[in-house]
C-alpha angles and dihedrals in degrees: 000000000000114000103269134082116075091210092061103031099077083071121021093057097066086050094060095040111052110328131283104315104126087245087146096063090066118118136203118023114028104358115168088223093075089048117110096256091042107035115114100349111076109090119251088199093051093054090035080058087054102046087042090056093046089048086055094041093050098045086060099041106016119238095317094116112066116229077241096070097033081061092062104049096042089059083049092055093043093055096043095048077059100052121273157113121303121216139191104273110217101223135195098063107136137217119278122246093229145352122297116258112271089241094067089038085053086055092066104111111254128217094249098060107114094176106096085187088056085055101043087058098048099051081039080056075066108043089261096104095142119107095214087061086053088045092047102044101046075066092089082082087085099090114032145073136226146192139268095252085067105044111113123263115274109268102133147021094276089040084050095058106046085053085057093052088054105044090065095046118020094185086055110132111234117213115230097204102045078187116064097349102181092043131083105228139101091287082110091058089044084057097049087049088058083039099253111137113137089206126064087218086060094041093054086051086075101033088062130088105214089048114035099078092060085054097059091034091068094036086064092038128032092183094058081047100054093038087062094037087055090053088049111046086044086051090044091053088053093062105134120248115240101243092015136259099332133148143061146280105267118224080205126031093211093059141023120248122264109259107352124179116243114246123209116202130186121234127273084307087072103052110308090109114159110269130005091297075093095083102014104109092072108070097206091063085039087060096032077062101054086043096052089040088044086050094055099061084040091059105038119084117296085252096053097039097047084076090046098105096135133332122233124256149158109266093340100164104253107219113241112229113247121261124276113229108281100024131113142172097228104025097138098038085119112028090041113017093161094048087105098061097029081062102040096051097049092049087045090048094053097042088055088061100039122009093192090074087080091062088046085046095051089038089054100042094059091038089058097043108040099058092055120342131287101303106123096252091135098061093062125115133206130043115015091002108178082226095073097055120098101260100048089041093107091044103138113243097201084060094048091040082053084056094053094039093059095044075052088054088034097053092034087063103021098035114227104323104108123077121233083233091062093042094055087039082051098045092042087055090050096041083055094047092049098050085056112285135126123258128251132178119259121218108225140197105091118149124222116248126246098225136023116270112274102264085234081068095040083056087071107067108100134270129227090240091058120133119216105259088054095053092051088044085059101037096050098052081064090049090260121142135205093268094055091052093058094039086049093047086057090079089076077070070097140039144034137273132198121249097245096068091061109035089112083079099058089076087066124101115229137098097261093050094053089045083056095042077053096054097036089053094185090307110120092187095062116112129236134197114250091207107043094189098054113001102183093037123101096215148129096259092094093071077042086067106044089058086053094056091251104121113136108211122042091245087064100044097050089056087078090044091058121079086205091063110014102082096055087052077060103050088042090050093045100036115043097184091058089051100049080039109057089027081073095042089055089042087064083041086056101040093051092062114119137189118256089273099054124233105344128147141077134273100256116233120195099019149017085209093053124062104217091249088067089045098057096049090054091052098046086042090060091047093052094256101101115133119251121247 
């Protein structure tokens, strides 16, 4: 990345020097930070972040997590908070025993280097010779501000002004996006396009041949721009080390530590394995990696740390709620040992009929469960059946009828010791696993209710018009945060609509909408894929879409155009295992939610349609003991 923005430069600088070693954090003779690419534009505050995070990382682990890899993390997490992609992190590398010569430091790209050529070979020097990497990169610049002294030489209108903004106060703070300053997006690439780059360095990206049609690649499409970001920042952190990976873990990041043993470490073979799955396997450096992740957001200013929940990573262990009163993992071990793969084979025999059972399954599962907590009231029939109100009326029967099949198989073997609510939680976890998910334990315990949920309360569950900020406003009330809402989102990666819950789109004028106003063709009962990448799929690709500007419903596509929400689109998108990971830890949150009363109720014993009261009657009624009326 070229030598600008503060944001990036923590981290990027020990990249092109020598590889990622935190040389630049030393202090006192010698330190890299007083030398001229360096001198009074790296951010104090920025490498006083990092050393804060290490002193609180290693006051809950010990010094067992290198300032290097903190570093790393900590840029990740940086890039993530403003919005944008997340990528694997390599870890192990450890701490450099001294600065890095001033020649190599003299070798960082400067803000003033108008040969492209010049550049290319550089970052090639590093095993980084393709112009698209350059191009990519040089997109840090997204997020940042400099100084005057940096700005590039008057030659046009945009190059005048800044001048002029700089003649009245030298100390005035350039932005490098003019865009979208404070996000990290393609609103820099938009801004070369107009000629608008504040560096020389930016301004001959898009002079160039070879490089001007990846600018203008990234200013049209930001996914294209984050997909390729992603492939160069991981290949940046791979530089090699001259001398290898040799050093130690520092108990300051400002200084190396007196009288340190050398450690010698063998290459990637010895612990530098892709993502945090490298050092997940010891829970103390597990928990050293939350806690650095958690310090960033901490650290950084109230707006940007109020969208800091969790941060996406491979592997990254995803903390399970705790239970709700009443609920345990293992409640029927004795009285139904076989209840898991009762349940599991029914659910696997009906999917291989008809795949679309595990959408109905999901659908029915949060519809259920938001109005008034997991109790099976929506799976009554009769008078004020939550069926016949507007939001459950395309509720699929052959899903519902699959519920009451397998307590029919459950009972018959069991006898009547498993609720309807914990055989649909149940059912709803299997349909998900074999559609492609991952599994999750489900708390159980749940009772069935005794009447269907008020329809006030049925009015609540989303719509698919809904805007963000409605959808948070509803899913807090129930204890549900932001990130819940996208992971929970995530189950439309199956299943259909019809096109009637999403005409409103159809107004909208871009290229997908017009492709759904096609299919659709004036039918508002077809049906339309909710991921349009892999519909029966239970994947990640639906996040892939909606970065790509491809939700279907309103409520899918504003998830990307909210700060509160849209990073976590982007970690999904970019990190499959955080999604599949954190989808089953919402799911917990979900299935623990309870009426106003708790967990009252009875285990229902004929029929999941029927609550036993009814039962009763209509036996009593068919014996000549019915009540009159």
């Amino acid at each position: 990345m070229i030598n600008s923005s503060k944001n990036d430069r923590v981290r990027t600088n020990p990249h092109a020097v020598q590889g990622c070693d935190a040389s630049v954090y030393l202090k006192g003779a010698n330190s890299e930070q007083g030398m001229p690419p360096n001198a009074n534009s790296l951010q104090p505050r920025a490498l006083q972040l990092v050393e804060d995070i290490r002193a609180k990382v290693h006051a809950a682990c010990g010094p067992t997590v290198s300032c290097t890899d903190i570093s790393a993390l900590a840029t990740r997490a940086a890039v993530v908070l403003s919005g944008g992609p997340t990528y694997p992190v390599p870890l192990g590398q450890l701490d450099s025993l001294a600065p890095a010569p001033e020649s190599l430091v003299n070798q960082l790209p400067g803000p003033g280097t108008s040969s492209v050529r010049q550049l290319i070979n550089l970052f090639g020097s590093r095993g980084m010779g393709d112009a698209a990497d350059l191009v990519a990169l040089s997109g840090g610049h997204t997020v940042g501000r400099s100084q005057c002294a940096f700005v590039r030489p008057v030659d046009d209108t945009f190059s005048q002004k800044m001048a002029a903004n700089c003649s009245v106060n030298p100390s005035t703070k350039q932005d490098l996006d003019v865009v979208t300053p404070i996000t990290f997006d393609n609103g820099y690439y938009v801004a070369l396009t107009r000629r608008q780059g504040v560096f020389t360095s930016d301004m001959a990206l898009i002079k160039d041949t070879t490089t001007a049609p990846i600018v203008r690649q990234f200013a049209q499409d930001k996914a294209a721009f984050f997909t390729q970001f992603v492939k160069s920042i991981v290949k940046l952190s791979k530089v090699p080390r001259s001398g290898g990976n040799k050093g130690e873990i520092r108990r300051n990041c400002f200084k190396t530590n007196s009288g340190a043993r050398l450690i010698d470490v063998v290459e990637a073979a010895a612990g530098v394995v892709e993502g945090i799955r490298s050092i997940g396997t010891m829970a103390s450096r597990r928990m050293g990696i939350v806690l650095a992740l958690s310090t960033v957001a901490a650290l950084l200013s109230p707006a940007v740390s109020a969208r800091f929940i969790s941060l996406p990573t491979d592997h990254l262990p995803i903390t399970t709620p705790p239970l709700a009163d009443g609920l345990v993992f293992d409640l029927y071990s004795d009285s139904c040992p076989q209840l898991e793969t009762i349940v599991r084979s029914a659910v696997q025999s009906a999917l291989q009929q008809e795949i679309a059972l595990a959408a109905g399954l999901l659908r029915i599962f949060f519809h259920d469960c938001f109005p008034q907590g997991c109790d099976a009231s929506l799976l009554l029939t009769g008078a004020n059946s939550e069926q016949q109100l507007p939001p459950n009326l395309t509720l699929q029967p052959r899903a519902l009828q699959l519920i009451e099949d397998i307590r029919a198989q459950v009972h018959a073997a069991c006898g009547p010791t498993v609720s309807c609510a914990d055989i649909t939680a149940l059912a709803t976890r299997d349909a998900a696993v074999a559609s492609g998910g991952l599994p999750y334990d489900v708390p159980l315990g749940r009772l069935d209710s005794f009447a269907p949920a008020p329809s006030d309360a049925v009015f609540q569950l989303p719509q698919p018009t809904s805007d963000v900020s409605t959808l948070l406003s509803a899913f807090q009330t129930r204890n549900l945060d932001n990130v819940d809402l996208v992971a929970l989102s995530g189950g439309h990666s199956i299943g259909r609509a019809q096109c009637s819950s999403f005409s409103n789109r159809f107004r909208e004028d871009d290229d997908f909408a017009r492709r759904l106003a096609a299919n659709c063709s004036n039918d508002g009962s077809r049906l339309q894929e909710l991921d349009v990448t892999t519909p029966d799929v239970f994947d990640n690709k639906y996040y892939s879409n909606l970065v790509a500007g491809q939700g279907v419903f309103t409520s899918d596509q504003g998830l990307t155009g909210d700060w509160r929400t849209s990073w976590v689109v982007n970690g999904f998108a970019g990190n499959h295992w955080w999604f599949y990971g954190q989808f089953g830890s919402s799911m917990v949150k979900l299935g623990q939610l309870q009426g106003p009363s708790g967990n009252v109720g009875e285990i229902r014993r004929n029929s999941c349609f029927v609550p036993n009261s009814q039962t009763i009657l209509a036996a009593a009624g068919n014996d000549g003991f019915a009540a009159s009326a």
